[in-house]
Each structure stands twice: as structure tokens, then as C-alpha cells.
N, C-alpha and C positions, 0 to 999 in steps of 0.2 A: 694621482688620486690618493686621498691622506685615507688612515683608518675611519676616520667617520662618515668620510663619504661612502666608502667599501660599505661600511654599516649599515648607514641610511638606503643605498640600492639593495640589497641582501636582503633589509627587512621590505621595503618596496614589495622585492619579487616575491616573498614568501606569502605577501600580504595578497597578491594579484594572484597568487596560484592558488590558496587558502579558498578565496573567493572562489575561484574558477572550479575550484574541485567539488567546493561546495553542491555546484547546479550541476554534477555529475549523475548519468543513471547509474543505482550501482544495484542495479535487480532489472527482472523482463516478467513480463506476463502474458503469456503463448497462448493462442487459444481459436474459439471463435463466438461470432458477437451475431446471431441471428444464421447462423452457418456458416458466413464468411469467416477468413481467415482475419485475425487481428493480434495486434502484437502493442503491448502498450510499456511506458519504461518506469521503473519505482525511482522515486526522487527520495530522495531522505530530508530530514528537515529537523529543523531547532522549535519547531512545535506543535501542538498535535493538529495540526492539517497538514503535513506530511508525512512521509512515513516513519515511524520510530515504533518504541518500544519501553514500558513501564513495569515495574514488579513493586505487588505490593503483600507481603507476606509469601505466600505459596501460591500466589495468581500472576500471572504473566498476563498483561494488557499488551497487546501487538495491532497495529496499524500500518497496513500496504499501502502505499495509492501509487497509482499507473498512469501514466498521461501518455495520449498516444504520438506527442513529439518528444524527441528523445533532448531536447535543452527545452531549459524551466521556461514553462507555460505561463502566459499572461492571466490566464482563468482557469477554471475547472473543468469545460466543456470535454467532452469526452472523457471523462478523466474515471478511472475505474477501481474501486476503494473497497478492499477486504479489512472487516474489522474482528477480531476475534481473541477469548482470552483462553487461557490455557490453566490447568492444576494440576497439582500433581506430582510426581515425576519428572523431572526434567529432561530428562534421557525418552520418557516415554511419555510426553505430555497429553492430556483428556483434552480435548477443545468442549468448553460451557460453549454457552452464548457465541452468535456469530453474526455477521448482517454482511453482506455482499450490495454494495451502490455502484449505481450508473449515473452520471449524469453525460446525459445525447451531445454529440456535438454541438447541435444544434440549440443547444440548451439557450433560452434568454434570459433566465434567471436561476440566480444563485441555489446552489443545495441539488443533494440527487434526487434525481426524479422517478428513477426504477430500482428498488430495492428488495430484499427477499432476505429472508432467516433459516430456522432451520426448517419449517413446515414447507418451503419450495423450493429449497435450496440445498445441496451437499458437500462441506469441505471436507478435505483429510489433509494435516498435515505429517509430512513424510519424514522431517527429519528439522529441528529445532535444537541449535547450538549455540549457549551464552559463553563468552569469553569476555573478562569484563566490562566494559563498557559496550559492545557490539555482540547482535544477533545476528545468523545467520540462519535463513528459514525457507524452506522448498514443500508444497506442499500442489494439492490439486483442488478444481471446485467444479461445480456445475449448479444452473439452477434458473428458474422462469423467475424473471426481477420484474415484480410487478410496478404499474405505476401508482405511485402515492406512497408505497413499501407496505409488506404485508408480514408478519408474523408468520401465522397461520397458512395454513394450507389453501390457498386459490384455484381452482378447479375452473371458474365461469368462462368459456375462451373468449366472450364480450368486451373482456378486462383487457385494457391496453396491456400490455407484456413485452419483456426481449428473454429469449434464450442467451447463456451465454455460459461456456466451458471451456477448464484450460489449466495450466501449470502454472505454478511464480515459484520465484527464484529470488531471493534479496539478501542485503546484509544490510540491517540496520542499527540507526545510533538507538543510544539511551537516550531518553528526552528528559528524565528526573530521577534523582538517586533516592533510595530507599529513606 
């Protein structure tokens, strides 16, 4: 075999594992979904429907999503999506704005169907570290994801709802450079 064939499979394999690595979980999300136990896997992604991470000034935009198989899902169904930005401190970042989505397994159409903010819902992130191009982020949540998504505080227990709490854990890409 001459050097450019050596070349040509070398770039091949790098090109197949490149891919492969790509559709890797490289985060979990522990918890439970109505009581039950559930466990869902963070995909990273090249744009913002999967999970990544933006900075723009002194705000950090971060995106989770969770799918509860662990190689890349045909759809979103189940698929469980923390969205939140951070200010501040780096070291000690303030979470603004937050929304927590669900979309059911069962979902038949596209978009989340149970969503919550901060009036029904509670993040903390525990520990948020940039090293350049990559996040790495662990933090907690809990929260009643109402259906149609709600802001505000939801009290009515007539209101379709899921409970749902739990840890994540990720390392994700940058999706856009300053």
C-alpha cells in the first residue's frame, strides 16, 4: 500500500470516527419524570436544537437536551430540554431567564408540549466551566412543566402537568464565536 493510500484510509477512519463521535452522549440527566425514575442522555450538536452554548458579552446562552436513548434520536419525542443564560461572574454565574421543556414520548407533534420557567419551576447551577471552545456544566432542577408552557405560577391542579426533578451533567460545544 503506497502513501496515499495510507492517506486516503487514515483520512477515511478519522472521517467515520469524527462522525461517530459526533452522535456521542457526552452529559446524563438523573432524575424523575412523574416519580418514576428516568435517566435521559445530552447530545451536543452543531446547532441550536441540540445542546451547545453561546456568549454574548457577559451573558452566557446554554442549551441542554436529553433524549432518553442514548445514540441520536430520529425525533424529539421524550426529549427533555433545559434552556438558561447565566451573568455575571464566571466562576459564580447568576442564572436570568430559564425554561425547562418536555416533549411526552408520545408526543405526535413537533415542539414541547410541558414547559415551566421560573414561577413553577427551580434550577441551580452548581458549577459552570469555560475552557475555550467547551462547557462543562452540572447543575439541579425541579419543577411542575405545565402543558402549553407557563411563565407564571400555575396553581389550578385541572391543568394538564408532569413533575419532574433531577441533576445533569454535560460538556458542551460552542455553537458561535463572539
Amino acid at each position: 500500500m503506497g502513501p496515499k493510500s495510507i492517506s486516503a484510509a487514515l483520512f477515511s477512519s478519522v472521517a467515520i470516527a469524527t462522525a461517530a463521535l459526533a452522535q456521542v452522549a457526552t452529559g446524563t440527566i438523573t432524575g424523575t419524570l412523574e416519580l418514576e425514575p428516568a435517566t435521559w442522555y445530552v447530545m451536543p450538536g452543531e446547532d441550536d436544537t441540540l445542546s451547545g452554548w453561546t456568549r454574548t458579552g457577559n451573558e452566557v446562552n446554554v442549551r441542554i437536551v436529553g433524549f432518553v436513548r442514548r445514540d441520536m434520536p430520529l425525533s424529539a419525542q421524550g426529549a427533555l430540554t433545559i434552556d438558561f443564560q447565566t451573568e455575571g461572574n464566571p466562576t459564580e454565574p447568576e442564572v436570568g431567564e430559564f425554561t425547562i421543556s418536555l416533549t411526552p414520548e408520545d408526543a405526535t407533534a413537533e415542539g414541547a408540549d410541558y414547559s415551566a420557567g421560573a414561577g413553577n419551576a427551580n434550577l441551580r447551577i452548581e458549577a459552570l466551566v469555560i475552557a475555550e471552545d467547551t462547557m462543562s456544566v452540572s447543575g439541579s432542577f425541579s419543577g411542575r412543566l405545565v402543558e402549553g408552557g407557563a411563565q407564571e405560577l400555575v396553581l389550578d391542579e385541572d391543568t394538564p402537568a408532569v413533575t419532574v426533578d433531577g441533576n445533569f451533567q454535560a460538556t458542551l460545544p460552542r455553537l458561535e464565536a463572539d
